[in-house]
Phi, psi and omega in degrees: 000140151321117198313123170113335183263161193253151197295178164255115165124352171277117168327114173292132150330126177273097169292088179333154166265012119315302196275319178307286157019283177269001166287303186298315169323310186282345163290275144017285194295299177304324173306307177286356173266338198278306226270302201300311160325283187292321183282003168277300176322312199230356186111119191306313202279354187244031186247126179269132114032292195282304161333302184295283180343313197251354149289340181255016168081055188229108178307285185298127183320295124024291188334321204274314153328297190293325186261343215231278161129313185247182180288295223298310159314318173294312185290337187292311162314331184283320159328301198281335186271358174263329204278278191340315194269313184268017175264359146306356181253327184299313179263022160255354142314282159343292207293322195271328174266350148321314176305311209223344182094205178183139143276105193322331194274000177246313201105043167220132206311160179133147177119192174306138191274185196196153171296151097121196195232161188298155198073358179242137173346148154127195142089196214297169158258351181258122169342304188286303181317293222290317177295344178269344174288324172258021173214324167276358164298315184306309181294335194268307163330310184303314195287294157337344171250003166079190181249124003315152146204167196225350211294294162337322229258325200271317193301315169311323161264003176271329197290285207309358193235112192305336186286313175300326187259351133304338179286314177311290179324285191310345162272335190274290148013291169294358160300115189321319189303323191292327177313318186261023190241325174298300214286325190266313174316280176343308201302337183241025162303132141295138178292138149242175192300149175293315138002300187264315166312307171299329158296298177307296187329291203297296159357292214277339175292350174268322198290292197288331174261015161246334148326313182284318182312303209281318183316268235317305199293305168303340176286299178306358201253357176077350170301168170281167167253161138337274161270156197290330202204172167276347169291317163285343190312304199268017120355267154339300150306275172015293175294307207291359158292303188286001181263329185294306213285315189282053189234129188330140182257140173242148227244150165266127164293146192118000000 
């Protein structure tokens, strides 16, 4: 017979649609980590389609289009596997000061007791719990994927760029856990101005994603930290949270 071709009555190998499945998966998976890289390295707009692909073993040039489609897509995926992994931590979090309340300051129950299950009214009264809560799924995720990582580092460059970093808010926003963390924080806020509000929201989204970013990049770089751990790291944050949001509005004069 001629190379390559096959006798007549021979069977092709059958690849199950599991196996093609977990194939396209790993594929996937190899993109988003290849992307995750280079855009914490270089930067979004200056990272190619083609770039990514053959960082991630992918003979066609193509992959990342076929499987993702547009860049603005691709970052939503990369988006969508940090909001996923951390949001089990988030509700379990919840769920231990719903019960029992929380002190903000370990990430551990105590304090005023609180109502109900995560997404229904209620829960501590204390401040610091509901901010250990918008910080410590984040601190922990880091510290759990170890050194190398690239991940801070890559989400720190989608915030500079406004179109990306609305796509960041708006997937991190639609989590239930983030929903029901806002909604217990806010609840023991002083009203502010909308205005102010909106200053603060942006404040606390530069402190907490660039804090995580700059650990990171030292840590890969083998330099010093701040702090000792990602936990005190998210400590750290903590304090200067619950001191931004309740803190005195001062007026302009005039």
């Amino acid at each position: 017979m001629r190379g390559g071709s096959r006798e007549r009555g021979e069977r092709r190998p059958v690849v199950s649609g599991a196996g093609r499945g977990e194939r396209a998966q790993e594929t996937r998976e190899a993109i988003l980590d290849a992307a995750e890289r280079l855009f914490a390295e270089h930067g979004v707009g200056d990272v190619s389609n083609r770039q990514i692909a053959q960082a991630a073993g992918q003979a066609n040039n193509f992959a990342v289009g076929y499987h993702f489609g547009t860049k603005p897509d691709l970052v939503r995926a990369i988006v969508r596997r940090y909001t996923t992994e951390t949001e089990g931590r988030r509700l379990r979090m919840l769920a231990a000061i719903d019960s029992s309340g929380g002190s903000g300051g370990s990430g551990g129950p105590g304090g005023p007791g609180g109502s109900g299950a995560p997404g229904g009214p209620g829960g501590s009264d204390d401040l610091r719990a509901w901010i250990s809560c918008l910080v410590r799924p984040a601190t922990g995720h880091l510290d759990a994927l170890g050194v190398p990582c690239w991940r801070a580092r890559c989400l720190a460059q989608f915030d500079t760029v406004p179109g990306l970093r609305r796509i960041v808010i708006d997937e991190s926003v639609a989590t239930p856990s983030m929903r029901r963390t806002l909604e217990g924080m806010f609840r023991l806020l002083p009203e502010l101005p909308e205005e102010v509000h909106r200053e603060r929201s942006d404040m606390s989204r530069l402190l907490v994603v660039h804090t995580l970013a700059e650990r990171e990049r030292a840590l890969h770089e083998g330099g010093g930290t701040a702090r000792t751990s990602w936990e005190a790291t998210a400590t750290g944050l903590v304090d200067a949270l619950a001191g931004l949001w309740p803190a005195p509005v001062t007026t302009e004069a005039g």
